[in-house]
C-alpha positions in Angstrom: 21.8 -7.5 26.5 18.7 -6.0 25.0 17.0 -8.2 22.0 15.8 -6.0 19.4 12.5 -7.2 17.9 12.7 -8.5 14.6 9.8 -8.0 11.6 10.1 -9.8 7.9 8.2 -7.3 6.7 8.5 -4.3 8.6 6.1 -3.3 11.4 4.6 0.7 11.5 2.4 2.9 9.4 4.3 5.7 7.6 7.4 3.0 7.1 4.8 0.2 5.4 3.6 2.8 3.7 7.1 3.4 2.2 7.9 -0.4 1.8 4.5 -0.8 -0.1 5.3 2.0 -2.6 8.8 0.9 -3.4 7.4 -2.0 -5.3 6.1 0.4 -7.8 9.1 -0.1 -10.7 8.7 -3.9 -9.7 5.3 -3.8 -10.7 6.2 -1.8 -14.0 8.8 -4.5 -14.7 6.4 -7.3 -13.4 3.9 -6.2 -16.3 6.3 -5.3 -18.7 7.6 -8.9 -18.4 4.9 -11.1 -18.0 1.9 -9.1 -19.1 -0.6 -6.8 -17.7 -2.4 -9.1 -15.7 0.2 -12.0 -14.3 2.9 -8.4 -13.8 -0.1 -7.0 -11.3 -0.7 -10.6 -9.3 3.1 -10.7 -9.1 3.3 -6.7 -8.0 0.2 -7.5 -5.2 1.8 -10.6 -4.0 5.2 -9.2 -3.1 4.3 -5.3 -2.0 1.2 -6.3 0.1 3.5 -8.8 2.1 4.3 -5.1 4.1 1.0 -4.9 4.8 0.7 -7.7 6.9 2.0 -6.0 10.4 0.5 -2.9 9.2 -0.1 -0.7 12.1 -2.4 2.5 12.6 -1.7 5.1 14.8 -4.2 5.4 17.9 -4.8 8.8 16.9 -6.5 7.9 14.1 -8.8 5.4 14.7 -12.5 5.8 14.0 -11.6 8.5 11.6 -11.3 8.9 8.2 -7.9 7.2 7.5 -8.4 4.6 9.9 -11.1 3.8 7.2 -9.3 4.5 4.2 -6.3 2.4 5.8 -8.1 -0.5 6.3 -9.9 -0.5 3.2 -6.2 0.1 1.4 -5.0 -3.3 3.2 -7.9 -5.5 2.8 -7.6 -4.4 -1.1 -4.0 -5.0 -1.6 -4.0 -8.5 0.7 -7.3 -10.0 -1.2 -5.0 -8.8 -4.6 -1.7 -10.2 -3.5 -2.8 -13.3 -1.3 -7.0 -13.6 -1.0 -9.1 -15.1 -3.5 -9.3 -12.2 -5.8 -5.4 -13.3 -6.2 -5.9 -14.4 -9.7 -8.1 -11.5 -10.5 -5.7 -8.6 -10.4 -5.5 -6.4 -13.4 -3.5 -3.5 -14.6 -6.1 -0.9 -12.9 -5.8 -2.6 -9.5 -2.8 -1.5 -9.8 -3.0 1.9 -10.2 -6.1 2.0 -8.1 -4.1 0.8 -5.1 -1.8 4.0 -6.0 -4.9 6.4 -6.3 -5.4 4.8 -2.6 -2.3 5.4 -1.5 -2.2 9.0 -2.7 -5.3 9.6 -1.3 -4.2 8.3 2.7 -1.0 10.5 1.8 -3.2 13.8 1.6 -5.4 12.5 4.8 -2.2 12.1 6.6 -0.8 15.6 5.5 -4.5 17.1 6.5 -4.2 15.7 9.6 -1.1 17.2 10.4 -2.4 20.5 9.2 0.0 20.5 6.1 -2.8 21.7 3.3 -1.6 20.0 -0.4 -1.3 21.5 -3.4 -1.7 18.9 -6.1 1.1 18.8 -8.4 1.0 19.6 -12.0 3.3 16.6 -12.7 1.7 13.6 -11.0 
């Protein structure tokens, strides 16, 4: 019998990614519901949890996402667990999405897909 490893979190690139941005209408509610600034602590401390096992790809390391990547984590975990935790405000939040989009469009380069931005973004 074969034990199949086991992740909180989740453990990849792409998928984290994914896990990460799902917490977007969270973080809407979040600062809906408790204000700007205690919605986006809230928003950082739950999404960046996915960050945690975070894995690049060999293929990119020493390049241009690797940096963007790891600048994308350290961001989000000083936000949602570091000691800017109490910091966070409503443009973190959609600086971490600006981020986000960004690696998303580095990715897509590097798999020779050329974007197109879109008119409704």
């Amino acid at each position: 019998m074969t034990v199949k490893e086991k992740s909180k979190y989740g453990k990849g690139f792409i998928y984290n990614l994914i896990l990460f941005a799902k917490h977007w209408y969270q973080g809407i509610s979040f600062m809906k519901r408790f204000g700007k600034e205690m919605g986006s602590l809230n928003f950082f401390n739950v999404a960046s949890d996915h960050l945690f096992e975070f894995k690049i790809p060999e293929q990119f390391r020493g390049r241009e996402i690797d940096k963007l990547t790891k600048q994308f984590q350290d961001f989000c975990l000083e936000l949602g667990h570091g000691s800017k935790m109490w910091e966070t405000t409503e443009r973190d939040f959609e600086k971490a999405f600006e981020m986000l989009e960004e690696l998303a469009q580095l990715i897509d380069k590097e798999l020779g897909i050329n974007d197109i931005e879109a008119e409704w973004n």
